[in-house]
C-alpha positions, 0 to 999 in steps of 0.5 A, a space after each residue: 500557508 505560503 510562509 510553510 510552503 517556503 520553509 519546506 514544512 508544508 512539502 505538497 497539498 493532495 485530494 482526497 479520494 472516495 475509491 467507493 465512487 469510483 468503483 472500487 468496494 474492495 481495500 485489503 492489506 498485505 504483510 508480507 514478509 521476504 526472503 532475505 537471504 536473497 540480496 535485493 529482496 526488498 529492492 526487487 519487490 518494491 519496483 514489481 508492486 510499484 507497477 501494479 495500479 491497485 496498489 495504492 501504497 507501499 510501507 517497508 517496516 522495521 520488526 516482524 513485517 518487511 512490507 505492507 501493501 495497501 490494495 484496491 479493487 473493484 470486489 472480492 473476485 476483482 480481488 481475488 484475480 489482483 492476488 493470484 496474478 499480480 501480487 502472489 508472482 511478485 518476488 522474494 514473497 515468503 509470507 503473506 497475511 491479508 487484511 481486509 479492510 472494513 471501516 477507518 476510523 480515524 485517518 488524519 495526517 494533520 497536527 495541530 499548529 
């Protein structure tokens, strides 16, 4: 492990958290896409979703989606609030579509070696 962490391969070790046991029941994703015609439009949104707590990461993508949010709360109303007062006042949002969470099925970000 030390000999990977010396050659930049391993770049850090992380905890893996149960959001459920903290409280939070509620794990939605965003797409959203921006209005490019605005010339920080990615720039922008970023640095507001960085500042919400819920949200739990953030993904730019090349294609038919610019952005994807990864969302955490406490249940749906929790949700609902996070929505209409932090996420919809974001800027340069042109379009939205939620996903909910509902089981992972596979989440492994290790290869062999």
């Amino acid at each position: 492990m030390e000999k990977l962490k010396a050659k930049n391969i391993i770049i850090s070790t992380h905890a893996i958290i149960d959001w459920r046991s903290l409280g939070y029941e509620v794990e939605v994703s965003l797409r959203i896409n921006l209005d490019k015609s605005q010339p920080r439009a990615f720039e922008d949104f970023i640095q507001g979703a960085r500042k919400i707590p819920q949200v739990i990461e953030i993904q730019t993508f090349l294609g038919s989606v610019d952005v994807r949010l990864s969302v955490l709360a406490r249940d749906m109303g929790h949700y609902q609030e996070l929505y209409m007062s932090q996420i919809l006042t974001l800027p340069n949002i042109l379009e939205v579509e939620a996903l909910m969470h509902i089981a992972s099925v596979k989440s492994n970000e290790m290869l062999p070696l």
